[in-house]
C-alpha positions as YAML, in Angstrom:
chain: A
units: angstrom
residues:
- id: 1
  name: UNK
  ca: [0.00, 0.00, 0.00]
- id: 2
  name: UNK
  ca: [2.58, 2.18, 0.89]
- id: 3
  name: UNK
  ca: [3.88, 2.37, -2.68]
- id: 4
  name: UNK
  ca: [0.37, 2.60, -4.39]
- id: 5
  name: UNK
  ca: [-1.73, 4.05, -1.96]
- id: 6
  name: UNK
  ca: [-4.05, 1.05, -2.28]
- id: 7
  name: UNK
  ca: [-4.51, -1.11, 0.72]
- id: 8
  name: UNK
  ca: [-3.33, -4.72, 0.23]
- id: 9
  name: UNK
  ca: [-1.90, -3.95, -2.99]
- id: 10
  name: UNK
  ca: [0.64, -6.36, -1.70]
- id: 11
  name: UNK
  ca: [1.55, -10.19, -1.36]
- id: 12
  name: UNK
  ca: [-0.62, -10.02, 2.21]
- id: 13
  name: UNK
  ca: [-3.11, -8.61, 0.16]
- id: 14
  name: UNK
  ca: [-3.11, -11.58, -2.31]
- id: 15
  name: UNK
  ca: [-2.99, -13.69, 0.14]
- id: 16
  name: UNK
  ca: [-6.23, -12.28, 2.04]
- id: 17
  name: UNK
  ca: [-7.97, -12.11, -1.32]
- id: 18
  name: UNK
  ca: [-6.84, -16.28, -1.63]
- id: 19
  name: UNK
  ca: [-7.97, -16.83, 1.61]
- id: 20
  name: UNK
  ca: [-11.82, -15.30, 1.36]
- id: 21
  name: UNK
  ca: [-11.99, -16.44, -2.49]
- id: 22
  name: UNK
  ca: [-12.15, -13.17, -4.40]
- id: 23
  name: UNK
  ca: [-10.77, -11.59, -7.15]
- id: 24
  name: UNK
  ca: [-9.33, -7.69, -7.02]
- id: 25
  name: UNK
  ca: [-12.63, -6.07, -8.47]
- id: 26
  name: UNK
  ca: [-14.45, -7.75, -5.79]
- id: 27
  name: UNK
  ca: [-12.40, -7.40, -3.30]
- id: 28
  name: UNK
  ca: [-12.15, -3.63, -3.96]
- id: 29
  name: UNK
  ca: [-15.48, -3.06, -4.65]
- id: 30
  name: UNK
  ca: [-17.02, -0.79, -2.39]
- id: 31
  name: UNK
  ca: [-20.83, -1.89, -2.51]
- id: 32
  name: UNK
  ca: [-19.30, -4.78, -1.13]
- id: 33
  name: UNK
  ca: [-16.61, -4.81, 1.47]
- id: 34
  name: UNK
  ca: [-15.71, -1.58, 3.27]
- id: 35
  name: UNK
  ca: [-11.77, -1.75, 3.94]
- id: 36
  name: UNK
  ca: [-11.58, -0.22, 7.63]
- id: 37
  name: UNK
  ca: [-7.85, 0.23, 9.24]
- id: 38
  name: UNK
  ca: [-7.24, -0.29, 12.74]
- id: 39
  name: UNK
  ca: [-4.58, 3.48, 12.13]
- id: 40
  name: UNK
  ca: [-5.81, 5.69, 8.76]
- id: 41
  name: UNK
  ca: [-1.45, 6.31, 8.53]
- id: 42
  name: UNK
  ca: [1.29, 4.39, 8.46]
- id: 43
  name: UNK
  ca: [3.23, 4.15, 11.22]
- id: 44
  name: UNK
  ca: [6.44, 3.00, 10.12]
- id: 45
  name: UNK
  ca: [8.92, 0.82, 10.72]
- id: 46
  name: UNK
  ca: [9.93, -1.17, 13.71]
- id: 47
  name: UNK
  ca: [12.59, -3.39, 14.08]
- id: 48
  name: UNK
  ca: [10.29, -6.98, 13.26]
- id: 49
  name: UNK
  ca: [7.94, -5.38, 10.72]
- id: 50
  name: UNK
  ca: [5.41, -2.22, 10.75]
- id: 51
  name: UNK
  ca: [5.05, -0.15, 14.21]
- id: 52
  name: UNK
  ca: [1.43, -1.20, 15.86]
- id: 53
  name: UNK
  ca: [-1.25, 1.09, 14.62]
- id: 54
  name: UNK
  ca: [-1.18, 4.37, 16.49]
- id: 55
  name: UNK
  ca: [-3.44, 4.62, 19.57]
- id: 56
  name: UNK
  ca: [-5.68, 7.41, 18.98]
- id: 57
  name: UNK
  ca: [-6.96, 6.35, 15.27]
- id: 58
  name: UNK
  ca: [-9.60, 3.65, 16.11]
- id: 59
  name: UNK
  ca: [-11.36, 5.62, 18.97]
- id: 60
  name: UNK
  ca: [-11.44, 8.54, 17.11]
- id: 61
  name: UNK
  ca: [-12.42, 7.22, 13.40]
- id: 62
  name: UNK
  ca: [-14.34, 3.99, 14.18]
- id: 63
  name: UNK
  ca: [-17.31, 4.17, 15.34]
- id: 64
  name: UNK
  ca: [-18.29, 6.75, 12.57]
- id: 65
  name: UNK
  ca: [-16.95, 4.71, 10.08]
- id: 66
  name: UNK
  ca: [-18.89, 1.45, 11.64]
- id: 67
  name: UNK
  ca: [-22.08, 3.69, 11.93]
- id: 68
  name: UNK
  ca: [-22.17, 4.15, 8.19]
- id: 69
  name: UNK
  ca: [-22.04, 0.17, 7.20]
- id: 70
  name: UNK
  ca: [-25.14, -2.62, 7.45]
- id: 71
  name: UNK
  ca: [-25.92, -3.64, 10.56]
- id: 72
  name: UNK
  ca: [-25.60, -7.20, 9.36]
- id: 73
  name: UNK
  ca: [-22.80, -7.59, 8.15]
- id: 74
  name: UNK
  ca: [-19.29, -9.95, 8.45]
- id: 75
  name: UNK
  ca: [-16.86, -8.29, 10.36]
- id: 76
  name: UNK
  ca: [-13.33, -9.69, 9.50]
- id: 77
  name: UNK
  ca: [-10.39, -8.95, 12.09]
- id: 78
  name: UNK
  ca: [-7.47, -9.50, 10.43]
- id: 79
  name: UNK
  ca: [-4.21, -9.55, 12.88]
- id: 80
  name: UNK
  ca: [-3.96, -9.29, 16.95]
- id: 81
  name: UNK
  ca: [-4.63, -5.23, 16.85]
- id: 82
  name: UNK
  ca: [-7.86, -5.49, 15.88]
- id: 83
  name: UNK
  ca: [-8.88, -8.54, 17.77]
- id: 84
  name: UNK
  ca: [-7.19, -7.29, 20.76]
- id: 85
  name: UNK
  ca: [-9.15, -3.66, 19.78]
- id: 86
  name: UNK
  ca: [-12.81, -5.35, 19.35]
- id: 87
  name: UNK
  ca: [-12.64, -9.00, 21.34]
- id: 88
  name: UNK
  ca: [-10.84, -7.79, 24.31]
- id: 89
  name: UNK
  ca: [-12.90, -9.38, 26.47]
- id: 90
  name: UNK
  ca: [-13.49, -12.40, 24.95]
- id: 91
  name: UNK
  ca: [-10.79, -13.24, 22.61]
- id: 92
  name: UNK
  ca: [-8.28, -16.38, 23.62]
- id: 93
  name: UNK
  ca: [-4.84, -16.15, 25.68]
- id: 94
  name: UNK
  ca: [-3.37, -15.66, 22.14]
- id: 95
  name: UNK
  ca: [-4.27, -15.05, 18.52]
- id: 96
  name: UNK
  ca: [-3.77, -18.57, 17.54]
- id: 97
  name: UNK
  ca: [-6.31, -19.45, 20.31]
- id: 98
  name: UNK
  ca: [-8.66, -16.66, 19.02]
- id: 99
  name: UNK
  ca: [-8.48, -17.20, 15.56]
- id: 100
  name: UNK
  ca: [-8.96, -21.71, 16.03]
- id: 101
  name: UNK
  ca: [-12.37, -20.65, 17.97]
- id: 102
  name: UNK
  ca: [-13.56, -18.43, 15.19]
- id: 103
  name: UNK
  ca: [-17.16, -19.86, 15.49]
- id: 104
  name: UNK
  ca: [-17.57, -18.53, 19.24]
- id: 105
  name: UNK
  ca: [-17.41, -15.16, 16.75]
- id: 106
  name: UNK
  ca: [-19.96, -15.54, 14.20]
- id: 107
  name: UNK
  ca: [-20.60, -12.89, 12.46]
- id: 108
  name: UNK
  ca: [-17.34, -12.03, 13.45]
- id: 109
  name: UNK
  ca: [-14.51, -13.86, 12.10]
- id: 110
  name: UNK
  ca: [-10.38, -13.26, 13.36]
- id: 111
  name: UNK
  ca: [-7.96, -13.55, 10.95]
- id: 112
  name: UNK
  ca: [-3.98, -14.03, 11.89]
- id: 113
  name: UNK
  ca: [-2.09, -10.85, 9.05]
- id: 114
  name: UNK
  ca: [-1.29, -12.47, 5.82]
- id: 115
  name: UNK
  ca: [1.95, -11.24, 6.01]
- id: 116
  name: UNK
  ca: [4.82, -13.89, 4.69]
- id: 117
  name: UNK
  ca: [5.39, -15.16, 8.53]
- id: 118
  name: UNK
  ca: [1.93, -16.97, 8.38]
- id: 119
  name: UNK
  ca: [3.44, -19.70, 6.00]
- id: 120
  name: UNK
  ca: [4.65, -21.19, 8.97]
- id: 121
  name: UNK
  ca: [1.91, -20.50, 11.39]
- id: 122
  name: UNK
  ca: [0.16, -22.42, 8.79]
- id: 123
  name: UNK
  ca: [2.20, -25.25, 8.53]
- id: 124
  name: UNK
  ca: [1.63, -25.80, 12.45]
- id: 125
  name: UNK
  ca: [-2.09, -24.93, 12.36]
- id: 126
  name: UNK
  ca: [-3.61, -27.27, 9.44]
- id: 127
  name: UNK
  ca: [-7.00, -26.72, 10.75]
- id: 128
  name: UNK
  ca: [-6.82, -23.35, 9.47]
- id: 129
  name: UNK
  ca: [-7.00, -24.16, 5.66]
- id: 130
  name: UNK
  ca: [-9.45, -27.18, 6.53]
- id: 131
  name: UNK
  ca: [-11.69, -25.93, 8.50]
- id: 132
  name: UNK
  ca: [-11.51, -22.15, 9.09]
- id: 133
  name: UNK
  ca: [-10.90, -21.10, 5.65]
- id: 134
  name: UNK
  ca: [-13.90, -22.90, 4.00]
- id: 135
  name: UNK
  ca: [-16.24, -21.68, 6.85]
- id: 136
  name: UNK
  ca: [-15.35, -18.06, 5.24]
- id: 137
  name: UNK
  ca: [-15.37, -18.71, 2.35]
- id: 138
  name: UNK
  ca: [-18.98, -20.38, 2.51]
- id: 139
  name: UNK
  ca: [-19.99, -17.12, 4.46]
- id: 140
  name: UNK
  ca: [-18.07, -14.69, 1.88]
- id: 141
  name: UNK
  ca: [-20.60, -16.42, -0.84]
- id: 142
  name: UNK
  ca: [-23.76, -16.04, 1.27]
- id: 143
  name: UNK
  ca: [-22.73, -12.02, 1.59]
- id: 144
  name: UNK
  ca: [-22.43, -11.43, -1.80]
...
């Protein structure tokens, strides 16, 4: 994104867009998925990847952005900020834990971040690709 300006114009991005089983126009189609940050900037660089999303953006931009969407609609959180942000009380001891119980969530569904580093989380959490992705997917068709 950082280059283009578009978010997930990236390999995350492809690999999001792999995981819920659309295609780019889809995906960036606003009548049908509203692409909400847990920061509206970047905040740069750390020393293991991208600095956590600055503190003030999600209280502040939010719940106006949240007001304006369908009540009824899936909610995907995609990385620990914004599961630790909107399941604080209920979400697991850690994101792998979260994310394995996605069902407790319904309509609500955690994601781990594409980014490269999930290869191996996936490798060690098979379940994921048989039984979590599938379960999206099959409620990624019913929303469109």
């Amino acid at each position: 994104m950082h280059a283009s300006g578009v978010p997930w114009d990236d390999d995350s991005g492809d690999r999001l867009r792999d995981w819920l089983g659309l295609e780019k126009p889809d995906f960036y189609d606003p009548d049908k998925i509203a692409l909400v940050p847990m920061g509206f900037c970047y905040p740069g660089k750390g020393t293991s990847g991208d600095m956590p999303p600055r503190p003030e953006c999600a209280p502040q931009w939010h719940e106006q952005v949240l007001a304006t969407l369908p009540k009824d609609r899936l909610t995907l959180l995609v990385g620990s900020y914004a599961q630790s942000h909107y399941l604080a009380k209920s979400k697991k001891r850690t994101m792998t834990e979260t994310v394995q119980h996605f069902a407790e969530y319904d309509p609500i569904i955690p994601l781990p971040h594409p980014a490269w580093r999930v290869r191996m989380w996936m490798g060690k959490n098979p379940w994921f690709a048989e039984e979590l992705l599938p379960f999206l997917r099959e409620k990624i068709t019913q929303a469109f």
